[in-house]
C-alpha positions in Angstrom: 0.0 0.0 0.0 1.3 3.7 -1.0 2.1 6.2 1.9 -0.5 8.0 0.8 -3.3 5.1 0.8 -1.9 4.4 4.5 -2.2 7.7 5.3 -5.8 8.0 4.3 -6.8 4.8 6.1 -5.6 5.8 9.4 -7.5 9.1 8.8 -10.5 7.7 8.2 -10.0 5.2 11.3 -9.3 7.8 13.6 -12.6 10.1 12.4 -14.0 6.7 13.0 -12.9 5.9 16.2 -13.1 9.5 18.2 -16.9 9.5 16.3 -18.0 6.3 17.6 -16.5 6.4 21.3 -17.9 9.8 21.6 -21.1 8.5 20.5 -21.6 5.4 21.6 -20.3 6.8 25.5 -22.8 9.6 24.9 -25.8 6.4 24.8 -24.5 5.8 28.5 -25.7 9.3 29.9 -28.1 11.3 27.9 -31.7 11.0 28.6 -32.1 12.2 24.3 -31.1 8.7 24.0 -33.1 7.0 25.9 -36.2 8.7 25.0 -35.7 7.9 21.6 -34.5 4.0 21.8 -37.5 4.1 23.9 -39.7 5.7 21.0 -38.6 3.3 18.6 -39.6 0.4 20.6 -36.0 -0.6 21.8 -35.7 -2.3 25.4 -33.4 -0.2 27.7 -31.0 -3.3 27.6 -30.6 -2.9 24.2 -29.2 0.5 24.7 -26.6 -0.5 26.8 -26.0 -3.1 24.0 -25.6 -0.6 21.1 -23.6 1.7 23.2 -20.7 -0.7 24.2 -21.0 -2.0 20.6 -20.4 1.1 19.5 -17.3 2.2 22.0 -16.1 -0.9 21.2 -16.1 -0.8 17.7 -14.4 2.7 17.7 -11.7 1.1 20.2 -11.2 -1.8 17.5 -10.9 0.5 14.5 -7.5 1.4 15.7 -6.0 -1.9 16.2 -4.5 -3.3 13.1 -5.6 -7.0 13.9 -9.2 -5.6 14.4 -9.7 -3.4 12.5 -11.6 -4.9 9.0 -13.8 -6.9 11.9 -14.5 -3.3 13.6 -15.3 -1.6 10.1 -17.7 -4.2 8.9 -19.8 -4.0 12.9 -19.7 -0.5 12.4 -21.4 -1.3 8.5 -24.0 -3.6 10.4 -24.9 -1.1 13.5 -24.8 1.9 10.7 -27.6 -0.7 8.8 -29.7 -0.9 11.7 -29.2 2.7 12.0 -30.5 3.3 9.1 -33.4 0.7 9.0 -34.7 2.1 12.3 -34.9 5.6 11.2 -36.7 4.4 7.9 -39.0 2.3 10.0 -39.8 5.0 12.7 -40.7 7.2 9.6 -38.2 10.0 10.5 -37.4 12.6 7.2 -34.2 11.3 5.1 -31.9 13.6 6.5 -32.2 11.3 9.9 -30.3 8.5 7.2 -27.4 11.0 6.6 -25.0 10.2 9.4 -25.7 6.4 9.3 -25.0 6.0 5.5 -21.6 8.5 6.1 -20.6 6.7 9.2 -21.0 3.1 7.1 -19.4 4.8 3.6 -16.3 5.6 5.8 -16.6 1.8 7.3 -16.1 0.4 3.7 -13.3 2.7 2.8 -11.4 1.7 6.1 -12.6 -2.0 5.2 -11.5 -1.7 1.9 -7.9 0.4 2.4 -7.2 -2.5 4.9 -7.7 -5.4 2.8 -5.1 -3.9 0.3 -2.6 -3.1 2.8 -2.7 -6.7 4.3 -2.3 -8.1 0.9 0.7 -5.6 0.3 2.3 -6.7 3.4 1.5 -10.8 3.2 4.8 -12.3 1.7 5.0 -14.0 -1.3 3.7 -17.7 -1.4 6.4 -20.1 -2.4 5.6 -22.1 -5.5 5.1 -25.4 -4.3 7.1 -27.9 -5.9 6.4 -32.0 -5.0 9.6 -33.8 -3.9 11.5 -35.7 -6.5 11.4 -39.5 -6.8 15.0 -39.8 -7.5 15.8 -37.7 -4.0 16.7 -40.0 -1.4 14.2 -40.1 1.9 15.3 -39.2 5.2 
């Protein structure tokens, strides 16, 4: 992967990752939050759920091990996101944030793939052993 491309990724996983913590530890203390969860039908458990999903996920963005497994939860709880403001009947502009929030996910998902394919070695060509070589 380029400088450049590397330098993008961990860009986009830090907007990620100061975005999600600050939103999902916001879940943990605003009544906002719980009025609306509650609006849409949600349990209060499933608050607490989304939340540390959510802090979790921006925590996981910044690890290089976790990070393509952190982009694609952040694609799935953008999708429910989204799916819940559709189903609630809230105006489009409610679907903004979730579909930027999961655009950046694939671009991190994406960049990351590429790099770890950059940075995999080569495979060695296999070649079967030789009759004529003596066992050992």
């Amino acid at each position: 992967m380029s400088k450049r491309r590397r330098i993008f990724s961990w860009i986009l996983q830090g907007l990620l990752a100061v975005a999600f913590v600050l939103i999902g530890s916001s879940k943990y203390s605003s009544e906002a939050w719980h009025q609306n969860f509650t609006r849409w039908g949600y349990p209060p458990a499933f608050l607490e759920l989304v939340a540390t999903a959510e802090v979790l996920l921006g925590l996981g963005i910044l690890v290089p091990t976790t990070c393509r497994a952190a982009a694609a939860g952040i694609i799935v709880i953008m999708a429910g996101a989204a799916a819940t403001h559709l189903r609630a009947g809230e105006p489009p502009l409610h679907l903004l944030g979730p579909l930027l929030y999961a655009t950046l996910a694939v671009g991190v998902w994406i960049l990351r793939k590429v790099q770890r394919r950059a940075s995999e070695p080569e495979p060695e060509e296999f070649s079967p052993p030789s009759l004529d070589s003596p066992r050992g």
